[in-house]
C-alpha positions as CSV (number, residue, x, y, z in Angstrom):
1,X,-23.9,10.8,-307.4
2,X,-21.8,14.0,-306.0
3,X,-19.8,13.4,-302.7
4,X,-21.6,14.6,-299.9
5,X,-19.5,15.9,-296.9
6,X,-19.2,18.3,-294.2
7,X,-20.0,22.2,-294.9
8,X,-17.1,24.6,-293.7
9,X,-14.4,22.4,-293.2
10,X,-12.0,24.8,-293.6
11,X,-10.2,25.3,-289.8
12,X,-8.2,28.4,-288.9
13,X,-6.1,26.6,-285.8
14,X,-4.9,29.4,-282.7
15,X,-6.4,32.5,-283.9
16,X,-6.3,35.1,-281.8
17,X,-7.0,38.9,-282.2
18,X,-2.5,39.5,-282.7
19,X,-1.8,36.8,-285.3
20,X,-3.4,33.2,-286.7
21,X,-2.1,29.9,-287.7
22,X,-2.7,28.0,-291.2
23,X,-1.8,24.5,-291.7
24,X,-1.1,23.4,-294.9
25,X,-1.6,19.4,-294.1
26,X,-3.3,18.0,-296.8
27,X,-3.7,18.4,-300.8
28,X,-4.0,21.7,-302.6
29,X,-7.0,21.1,-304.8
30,X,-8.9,23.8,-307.0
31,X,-11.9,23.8,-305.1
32,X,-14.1,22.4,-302.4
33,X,-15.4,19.6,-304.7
34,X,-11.9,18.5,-304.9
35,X,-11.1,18.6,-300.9
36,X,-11.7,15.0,-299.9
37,X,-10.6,15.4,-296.7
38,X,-10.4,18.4,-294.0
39,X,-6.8,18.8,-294.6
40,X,-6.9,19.7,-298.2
41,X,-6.9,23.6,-299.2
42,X,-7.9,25.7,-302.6
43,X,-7.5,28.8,-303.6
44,X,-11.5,30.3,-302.5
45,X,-10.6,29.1,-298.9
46,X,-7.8,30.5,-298.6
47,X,-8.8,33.8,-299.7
48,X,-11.7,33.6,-297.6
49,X,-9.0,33.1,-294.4
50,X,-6.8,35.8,-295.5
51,X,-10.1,38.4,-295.8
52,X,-10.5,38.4,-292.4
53,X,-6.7,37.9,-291.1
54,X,-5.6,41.6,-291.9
55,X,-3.4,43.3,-289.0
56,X,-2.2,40.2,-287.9
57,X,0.8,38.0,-288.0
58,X,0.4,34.6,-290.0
59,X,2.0,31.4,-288.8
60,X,2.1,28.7,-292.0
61,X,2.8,25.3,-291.5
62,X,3.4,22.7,-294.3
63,X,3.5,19.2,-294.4
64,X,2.3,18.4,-297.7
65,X,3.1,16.8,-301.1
66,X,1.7,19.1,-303.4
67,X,-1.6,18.9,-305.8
68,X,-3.0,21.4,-308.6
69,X,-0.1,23.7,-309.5
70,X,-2.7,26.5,-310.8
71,X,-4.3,26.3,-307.4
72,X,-1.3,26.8,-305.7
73,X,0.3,29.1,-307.7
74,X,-3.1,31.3,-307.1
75,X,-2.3,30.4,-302.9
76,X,1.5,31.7,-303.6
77,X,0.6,35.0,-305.2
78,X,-2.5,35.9,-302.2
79,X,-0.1,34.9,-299.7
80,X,2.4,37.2,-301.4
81,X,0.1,40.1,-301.3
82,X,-1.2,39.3,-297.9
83,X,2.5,39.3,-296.8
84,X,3.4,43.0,-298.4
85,X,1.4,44.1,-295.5
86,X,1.1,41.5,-292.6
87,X,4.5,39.5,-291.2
88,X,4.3,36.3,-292.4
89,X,6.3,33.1,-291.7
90,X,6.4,30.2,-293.1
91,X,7.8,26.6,-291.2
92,X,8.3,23.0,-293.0
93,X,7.2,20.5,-290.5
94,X,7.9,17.4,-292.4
95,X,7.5,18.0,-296.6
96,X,6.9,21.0,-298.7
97,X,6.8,19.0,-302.3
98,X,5.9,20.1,-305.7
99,X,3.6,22.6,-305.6
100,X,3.7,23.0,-301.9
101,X,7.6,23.8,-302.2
102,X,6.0,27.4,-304.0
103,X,3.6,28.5,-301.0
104,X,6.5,27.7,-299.0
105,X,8.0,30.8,-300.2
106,X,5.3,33.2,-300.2
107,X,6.3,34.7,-296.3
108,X,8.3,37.9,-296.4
109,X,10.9,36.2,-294.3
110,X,12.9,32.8,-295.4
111,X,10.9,29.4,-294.5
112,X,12.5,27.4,-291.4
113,X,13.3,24.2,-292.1
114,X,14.4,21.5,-289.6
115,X,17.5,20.0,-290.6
116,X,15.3,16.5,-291.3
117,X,12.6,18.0,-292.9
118,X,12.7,18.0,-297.0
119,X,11.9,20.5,-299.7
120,X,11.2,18.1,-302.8
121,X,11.0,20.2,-306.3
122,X,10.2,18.5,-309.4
123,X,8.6,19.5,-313.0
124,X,4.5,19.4,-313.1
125,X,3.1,16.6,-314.7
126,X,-0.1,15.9,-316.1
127,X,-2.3,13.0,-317.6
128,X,-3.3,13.5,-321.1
129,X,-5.3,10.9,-323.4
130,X,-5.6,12.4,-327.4
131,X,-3.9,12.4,-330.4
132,X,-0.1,12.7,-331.4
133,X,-1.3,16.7,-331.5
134,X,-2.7,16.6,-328.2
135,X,0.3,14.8,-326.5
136,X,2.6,17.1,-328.1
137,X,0.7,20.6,-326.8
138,X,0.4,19.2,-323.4
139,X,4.1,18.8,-323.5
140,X,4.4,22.3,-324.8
141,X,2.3,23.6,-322.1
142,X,4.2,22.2,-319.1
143,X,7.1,23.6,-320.7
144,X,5.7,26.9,-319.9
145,X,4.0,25.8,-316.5
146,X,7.5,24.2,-315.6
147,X,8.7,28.3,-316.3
148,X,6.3,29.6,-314.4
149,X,7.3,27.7,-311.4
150,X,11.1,28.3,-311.8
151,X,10.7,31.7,-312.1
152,X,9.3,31.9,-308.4
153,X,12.0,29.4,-306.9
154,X,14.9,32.1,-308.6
155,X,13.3,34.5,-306.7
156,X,14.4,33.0,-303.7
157,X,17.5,31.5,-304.2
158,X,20.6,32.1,-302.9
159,X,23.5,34.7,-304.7
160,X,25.5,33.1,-307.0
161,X,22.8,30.2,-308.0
162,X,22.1,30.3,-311.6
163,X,19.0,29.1,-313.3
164,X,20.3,26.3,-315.0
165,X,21.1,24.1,-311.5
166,X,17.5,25.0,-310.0
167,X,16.1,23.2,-313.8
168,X,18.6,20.4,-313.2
169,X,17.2,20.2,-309.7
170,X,13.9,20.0,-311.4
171,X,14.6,17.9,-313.7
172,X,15.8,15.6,-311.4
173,X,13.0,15.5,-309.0
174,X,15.5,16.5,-306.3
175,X,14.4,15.8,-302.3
176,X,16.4,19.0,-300.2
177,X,16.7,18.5,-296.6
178,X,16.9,21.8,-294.3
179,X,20.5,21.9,-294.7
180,X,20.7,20.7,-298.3
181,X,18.2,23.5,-299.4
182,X,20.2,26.1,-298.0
183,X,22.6,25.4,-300.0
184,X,20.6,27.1,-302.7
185,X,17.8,29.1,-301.5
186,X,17.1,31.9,-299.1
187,X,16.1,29.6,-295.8
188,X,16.4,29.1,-292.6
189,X,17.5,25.8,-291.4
190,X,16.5,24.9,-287.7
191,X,17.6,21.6,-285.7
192,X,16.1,19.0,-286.4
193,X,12.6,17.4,-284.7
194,X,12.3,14.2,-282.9
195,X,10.4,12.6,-286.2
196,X,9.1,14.1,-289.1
197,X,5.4,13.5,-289.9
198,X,4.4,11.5,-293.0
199,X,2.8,13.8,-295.5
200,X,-0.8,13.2,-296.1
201,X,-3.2,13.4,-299.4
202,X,-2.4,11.3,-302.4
203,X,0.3,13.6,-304.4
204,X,3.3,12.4,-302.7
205,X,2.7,9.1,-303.5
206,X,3.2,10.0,-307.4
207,X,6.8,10.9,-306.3
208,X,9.4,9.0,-307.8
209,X,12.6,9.2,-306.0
210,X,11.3,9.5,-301.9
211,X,14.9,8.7,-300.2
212,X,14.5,5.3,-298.2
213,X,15.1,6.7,-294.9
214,X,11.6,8.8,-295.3
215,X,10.2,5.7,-296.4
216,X,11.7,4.2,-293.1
217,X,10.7,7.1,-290.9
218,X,6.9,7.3,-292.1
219,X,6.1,3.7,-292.4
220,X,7.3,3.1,-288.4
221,X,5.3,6.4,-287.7
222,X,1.8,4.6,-289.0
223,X,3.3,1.5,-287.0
224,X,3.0,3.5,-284.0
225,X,0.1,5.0,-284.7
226,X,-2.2,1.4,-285.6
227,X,-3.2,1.5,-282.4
228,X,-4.3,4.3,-281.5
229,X,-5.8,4.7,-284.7
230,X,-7.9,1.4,-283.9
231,X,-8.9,3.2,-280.5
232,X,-10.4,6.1,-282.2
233,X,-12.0,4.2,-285.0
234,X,-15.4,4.3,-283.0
235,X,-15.2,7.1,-282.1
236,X,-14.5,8.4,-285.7
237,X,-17.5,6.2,-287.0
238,X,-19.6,8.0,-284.8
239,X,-18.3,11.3,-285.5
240,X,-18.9,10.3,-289.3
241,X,-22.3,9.5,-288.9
242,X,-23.4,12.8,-286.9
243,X,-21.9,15.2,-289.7
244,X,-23.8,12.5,-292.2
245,X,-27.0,13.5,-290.0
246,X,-25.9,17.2,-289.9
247,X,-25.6,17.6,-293.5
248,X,-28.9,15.6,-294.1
249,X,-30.7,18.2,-292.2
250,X,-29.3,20.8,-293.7
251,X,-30.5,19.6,-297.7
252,X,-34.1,18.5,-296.2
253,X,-34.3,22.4,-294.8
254,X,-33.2,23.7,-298.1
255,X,-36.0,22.0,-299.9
């Protein structure tokens, strides 16, 4: 049986008629069949936002471990247009990985990172069952995916940094902080915040070299946050059950 969940769950956050926020919180998934949670974004929604955002300023914020590199790649590139005519700025409030460390780029000014913030860059992966014939294409074609994504990092990297350290950076699945990133691309580093944010969908868990103070940070953050989250677990059943009702009424009036 399909998921069923809320229509229009995408949120623009402090619009106003000058300029609009976007928060990139959650997964980047292809579509809205793959958005399992509000958070998430794909491409159709975000070209959707952007339609109706023209003349104004654009606020990004990412806290996010990545997800579907073609669906992000497709966010970079509207973002880029968007930003040919539109400022648009782009700030790292806890993690910009994998694919997310592109759209992190796509403002027409350098991303702000906080000093304890992290940009994590890695090569795309994929899971692949088949023959010796299969296996070997799919490693053939995230060669050329892994190009693809280079080639819009060395667009943004720093005078002097060659291609060859941004592929062993790669290669490496390499965590920046704010002041470590700078070192090697075009960014702004700010100070840092009070405590970073654990990134949430289930990318970032796939990660394979998070540094231990993250680990630290995060897991004392959802410490802290058990009991509030035990508070609002009512209150989020309820909620649960009246978009369950909402969306029932809305397939018995389509049929």
């Amino acid at each position: 049986m399909p998921k069923m969940k809320a229509f229009n769950c995408f949120e623009v956050k402090n619009e106003t008629a000058t300029s609009a926020d976007l928060y990139f919180y959650g997964d980047i998934v292809s579509d809205w069949w793959g958005a399992w949670q509000e958070e998430d974004q794909y491409p159709e929604a975000i070209k959707n936002f952007l339609s109706g955002q023209q003349g104004k300023s654009l606020n990004i914020y990412i806290n996010s471990g990545g997800g579907s590199v073609f669906a992000g790649i497709a966010i970079y590139n509207m973002i880029r247009r968007f930003a040919e005519t539109n400022a648009v700025s782009v700030t790292v409030d806890g993690l910009a990985g994998s694919i997310a460390s592109v759209i992190a780029f796509a403002g027409n000014t350098p991303p702000k990172i906080p000093s304890n913030a992290f940009l994590m860059i890695h090569n795309p992966f994929a899971l692949v069952e088949g023959n010796a014939a299969d296996l070997r294409k799919m490693a053939d074609d995230l060669d050329v995916i892994t190009t693809g994504i280079l080639n819009v990092y060395m667009e943004h990297v720093k005078e002097g940094v060659t291609e060859d350290q941004i592929r062993a950076l790669m290669d490496a699945e390499t965590w920046l902080n704010g002041r470590d990133a700078a070192e090697y691309f075009n960014i702004e580093t700010t100070e840092s915040v009070a405590e970073i944010a654990a990134a949430s969908g289930g990318y970032v868990a796939r990660a394979r070299n998070v540094p231990k103070d993250i680990v630290i940070q995060w897991a004392a953050g959802a410490a802290r946050n058990k009991t509030s989250d035990n508070q609002d677990a009512r209150s989020a059943v309820l909620n649960q059950n009246k978009k369950r009702d909402e969306i029932a009424r809305i397939i018995i009036n389509s049929l």
